[in-house]
C-alpha positions in Angstrom: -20.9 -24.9 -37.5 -19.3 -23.4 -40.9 -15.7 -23.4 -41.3 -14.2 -20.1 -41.6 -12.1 -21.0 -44.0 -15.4 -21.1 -46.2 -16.1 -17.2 -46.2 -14.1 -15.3 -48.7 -12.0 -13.0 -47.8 -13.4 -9.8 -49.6 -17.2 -8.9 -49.6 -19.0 -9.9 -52.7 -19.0 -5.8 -53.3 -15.6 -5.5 -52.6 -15.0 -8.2 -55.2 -17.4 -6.9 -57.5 -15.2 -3.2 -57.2 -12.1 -4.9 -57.8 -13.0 -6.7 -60.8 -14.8 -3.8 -62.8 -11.7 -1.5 -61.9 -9.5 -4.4 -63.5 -11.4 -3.8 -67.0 -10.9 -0.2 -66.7 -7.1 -0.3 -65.6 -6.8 -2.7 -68.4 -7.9 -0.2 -71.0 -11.5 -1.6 -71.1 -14.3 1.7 -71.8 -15.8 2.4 -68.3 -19.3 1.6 -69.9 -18.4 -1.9 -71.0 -16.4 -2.6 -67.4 -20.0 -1.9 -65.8 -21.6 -4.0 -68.5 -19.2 -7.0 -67.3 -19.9 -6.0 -63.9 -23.9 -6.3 -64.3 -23.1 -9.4 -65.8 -20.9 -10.9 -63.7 -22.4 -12.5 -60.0 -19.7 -13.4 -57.8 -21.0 -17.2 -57.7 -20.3 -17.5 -61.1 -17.3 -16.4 -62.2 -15.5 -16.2 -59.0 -15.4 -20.1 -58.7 -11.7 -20.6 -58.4 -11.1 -17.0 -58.2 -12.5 -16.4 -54.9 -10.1 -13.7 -53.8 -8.6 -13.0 -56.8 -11.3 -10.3 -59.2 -8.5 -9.4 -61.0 -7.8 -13.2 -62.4 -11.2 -13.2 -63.0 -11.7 -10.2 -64.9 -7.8 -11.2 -67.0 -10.0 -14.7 -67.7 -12.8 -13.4 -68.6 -11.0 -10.9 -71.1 -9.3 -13.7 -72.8 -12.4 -15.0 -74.4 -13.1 -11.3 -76.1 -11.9 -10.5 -79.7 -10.5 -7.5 -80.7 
């Protein structure tokens, strides 16, 4: 029997939403916010950021140069 507590609490889509609408309200093109979204997969990325696309996307960003 799993534990509930295991299933997230947003869909993978849901998640996947979120976080490409964090580039874009972030001032991110809405090309390259679908770019990171393609290149995202919710195992990945969301590890530690299981309900939370927008930390994940605010992570992610703080690797990119200007």
């Amino acid at each position: 029997m799993s534990d509930p507590t295991d299933a997230p609490a947003i869909t993978e889509h849901e998640w996947l939403d979120r976080y490409e609408l964090a580039f874009i309200l972030r001032g991110v093109p809405q090309h390259v916010a679908q770019q990171a979204r393609v290149a995202e997969t919710f195992a990945t990325l969301s590890n530690g950021f299981r309900d939370d696309p927008e930390g994940a996307a605010d992570m992610e960003m703080s690797y990119w140069s200007e």
